[in-house]
N, C-alpha and C positions, 0 to 999 in steps of 0.2 A: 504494500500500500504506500502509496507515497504523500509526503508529510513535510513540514519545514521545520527545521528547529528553530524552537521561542527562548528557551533558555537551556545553560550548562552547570552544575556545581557540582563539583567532587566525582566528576565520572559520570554522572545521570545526564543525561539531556531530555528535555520535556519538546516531544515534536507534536504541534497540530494536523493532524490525518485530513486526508480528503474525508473522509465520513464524519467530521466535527466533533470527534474529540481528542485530547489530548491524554500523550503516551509516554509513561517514562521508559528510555531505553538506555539500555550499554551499548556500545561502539562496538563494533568485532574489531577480534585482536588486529586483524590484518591491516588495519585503517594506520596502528602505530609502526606495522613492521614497513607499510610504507610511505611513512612520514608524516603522512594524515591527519591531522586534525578535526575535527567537527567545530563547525564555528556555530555562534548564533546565526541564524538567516541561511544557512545552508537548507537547500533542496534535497529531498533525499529519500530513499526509501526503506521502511522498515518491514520486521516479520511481527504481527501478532502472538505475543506470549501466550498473556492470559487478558484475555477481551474486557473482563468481569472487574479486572482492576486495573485495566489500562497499562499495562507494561509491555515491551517489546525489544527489540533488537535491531539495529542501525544495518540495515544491509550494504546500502553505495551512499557514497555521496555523488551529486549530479556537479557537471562542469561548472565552474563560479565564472560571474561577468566581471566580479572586485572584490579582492580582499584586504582587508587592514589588519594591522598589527594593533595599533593599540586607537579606537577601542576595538578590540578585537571582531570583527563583523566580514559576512561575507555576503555577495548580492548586493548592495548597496546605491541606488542609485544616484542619491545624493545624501547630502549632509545640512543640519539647522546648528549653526552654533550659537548661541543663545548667551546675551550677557547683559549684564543691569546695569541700565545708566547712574543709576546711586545707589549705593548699600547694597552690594559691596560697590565702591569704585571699579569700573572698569580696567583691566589689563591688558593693553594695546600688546605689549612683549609677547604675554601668554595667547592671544588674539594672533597676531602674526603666526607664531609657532604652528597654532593650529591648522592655520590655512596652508605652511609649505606643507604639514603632513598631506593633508586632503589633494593638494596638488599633485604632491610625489606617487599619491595610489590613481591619479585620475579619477577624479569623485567631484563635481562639483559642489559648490558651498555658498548656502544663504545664508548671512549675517543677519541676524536679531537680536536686535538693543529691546531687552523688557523693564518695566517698570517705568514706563514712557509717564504715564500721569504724575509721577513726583520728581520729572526733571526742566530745568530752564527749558527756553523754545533754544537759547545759544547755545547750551550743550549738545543737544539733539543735532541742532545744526553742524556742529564742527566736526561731532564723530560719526555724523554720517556723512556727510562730507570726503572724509579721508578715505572710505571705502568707496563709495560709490566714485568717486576720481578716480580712484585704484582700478576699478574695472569689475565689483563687486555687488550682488546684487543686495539691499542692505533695506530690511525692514524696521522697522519700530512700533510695538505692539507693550499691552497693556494686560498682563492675565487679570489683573485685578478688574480693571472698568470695561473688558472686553471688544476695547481698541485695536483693530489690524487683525484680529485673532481668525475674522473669516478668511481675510487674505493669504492667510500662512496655512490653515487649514485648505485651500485650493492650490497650493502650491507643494501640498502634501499627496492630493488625488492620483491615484494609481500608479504611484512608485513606492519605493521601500526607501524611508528615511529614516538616517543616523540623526539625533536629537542630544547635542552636546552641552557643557559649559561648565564651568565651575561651580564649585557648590554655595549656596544662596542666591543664585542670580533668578530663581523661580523656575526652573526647570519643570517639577513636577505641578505647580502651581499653573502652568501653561497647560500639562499635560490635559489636566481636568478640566479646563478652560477648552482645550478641545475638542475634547471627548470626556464629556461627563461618566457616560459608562468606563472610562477606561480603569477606575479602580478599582469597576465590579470583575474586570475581565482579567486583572493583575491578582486580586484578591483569588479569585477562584483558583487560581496558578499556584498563589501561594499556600494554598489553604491544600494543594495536592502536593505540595513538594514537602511541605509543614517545617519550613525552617528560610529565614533570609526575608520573615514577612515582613514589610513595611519599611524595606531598606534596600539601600543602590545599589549592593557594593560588588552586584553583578549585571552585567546587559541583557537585556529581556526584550524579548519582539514583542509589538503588541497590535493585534490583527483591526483594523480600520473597517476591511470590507475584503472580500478575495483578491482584490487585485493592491489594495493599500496597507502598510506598514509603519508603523514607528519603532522606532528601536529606543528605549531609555536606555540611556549609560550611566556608569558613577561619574557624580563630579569630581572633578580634578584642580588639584593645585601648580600644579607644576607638567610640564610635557619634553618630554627629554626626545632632540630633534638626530634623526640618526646620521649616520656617515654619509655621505653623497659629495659627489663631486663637484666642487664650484659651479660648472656650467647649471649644473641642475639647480640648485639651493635661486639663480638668476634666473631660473626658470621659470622657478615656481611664486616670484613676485611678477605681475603682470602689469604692474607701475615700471618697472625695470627691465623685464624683456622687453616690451616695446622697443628699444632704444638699442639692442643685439645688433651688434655690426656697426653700429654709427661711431663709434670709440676712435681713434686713431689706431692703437693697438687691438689687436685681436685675442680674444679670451680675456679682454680687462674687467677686471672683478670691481671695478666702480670705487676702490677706496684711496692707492694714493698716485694712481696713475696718472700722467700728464694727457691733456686734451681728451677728459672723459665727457663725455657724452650727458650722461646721467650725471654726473655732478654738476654740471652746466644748469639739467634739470631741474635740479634740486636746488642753487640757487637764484635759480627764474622762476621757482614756487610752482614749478611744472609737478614735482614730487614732493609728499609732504615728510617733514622731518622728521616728524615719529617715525613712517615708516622705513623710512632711510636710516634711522639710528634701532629700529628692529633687525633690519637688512645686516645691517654692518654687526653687531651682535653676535647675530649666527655666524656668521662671516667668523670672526675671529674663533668663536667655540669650536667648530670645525677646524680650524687652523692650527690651535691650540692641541687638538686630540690629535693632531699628525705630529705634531712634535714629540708623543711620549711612547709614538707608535716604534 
């Protein structure tokens, strides 16, 4: 029968069946001897154990279209990164980061600033601003007063979305803003797994409709950006690529080359300085791990 996995802890993965209900299963061995993982959002088919309590066995996993590392997801078609314009303060650094990840998996990424009713109209202004100049598609919504919430809700319809952000920015406060049901359909999940109720601190699919998905992740503090090679890390700013080949030199990493292109940019307010001082950050952190290499 085939089925998608909604969630994983400690070796079980709970997959929902074409027949609508959900199945806890084990992996077969073979899945580890060949390197195999089960991700959430993985397509896949299982064998029926015992019907009566819902258990079964992972027989294939189906070809993936995207996978990510952290948060670990597979099928993905895009991504919501979700952050509060006050309480917490936004983290353009940790913001950046997240977007070369999403880049480097080919996953696009909608930005959403929440808590839109308790911020200045000039706050709003300037950091959506810096994205949407970026090349970004950039919302601002209100789980609380119900502001923008239809807009992101249609921009959800019929794909499978990763729903990111750090922790207090209202992530799950958005959830339910969405979809009202969706506690009853996360409760019922946890109320079968009978452990991890009412908490992040794993990724969980949550079924919209047969064709739509969200995926809740834990929030995060920190996002550790992996090795990749300079070309790439310029890639995956699309404020910065634009400008690929205009440099004087070829392969100029934009920081203290002569007749850069992108620093010309950046002081003609063509690029904005947060992002160019996120840009150059990573820059060095990768620089820095090749030196101890």
């Amino acid at each position: 029968m085939k089925g998608k996995i909604l969630k994983g802890i400690g070796g079980f993965y709970y997959v929902a069946a074409e027949n609508n209900k959900i199945y806890e299963c084990k992996a077969k061995g073979a899945f580890r001897n060949m390197g195999i993982k089960p991700l959430v959002g993985d397509n896949c088919d299982i064998t029926i154990l015992d019907d009566d309590v819902c258990t079964g066995n992972i027989e294939a996993i189906f070809d993936r279209k995207s996978e990510l590392i952290r948060p670990a997801a597979a099928n993905a078609d895009q991504a919501v990164i979700i952050f509060a314009l006050t309480k917490p303060e936004p983290s353009l650094g940790l913001l950046d980061r997240f977007l070369v990840l999403m880049a480097r998996s080919n996953v696009e990424t909608i930005i959403c600033f929440n808590k839109e009713d308790s911020a200045d109209d000039e706050k709003v202004q300037t950091l959506t601003g810096i994205y949407r100049e970026a090349g970004y598609r950039v919302l601002t919504v209100s789980a609380h007063t119900g502001k923008g919430v239809d807009e992101l809700r249609s921009i959800l319809e019929g794909k499978e979305t990763i729903l990111a952000g750090p922790s207090g920015v209202g992530k799950s406060s958005m959830i339910n803003a969405l979809i009202p049901e969706a506690m009853a359909v996360t409760g019922g999940l946890s109320e079968k797994i009978a452990r991890g109720k009412n908490t992040t601190r794993h990724s969980e699919l949550i079924m919209l409709s047969p064709d739509t998905f969200i995926m809740d992740t834990p929030g995060f503090s920190s996002i550790h950006v992996p090795d990749m090679e300079m070309i790439d890390l310029r890639m995956s700013y699309p404020d910065i690529s634009v400008y690929e080949g205009e440099c004087r030199f070829d392969g100029c990493n934009h920081i203290n080359e002569p007749g850069c292109r992108v620093k010309e940019a950046l002081a003609d307010g063509e690029i904005s300085e947060t992002r160019y001082l996120n840009y150059k950050s990573i820059y060095e952190e990768l620089l820095d791990r090749r030196k101890w290499k």
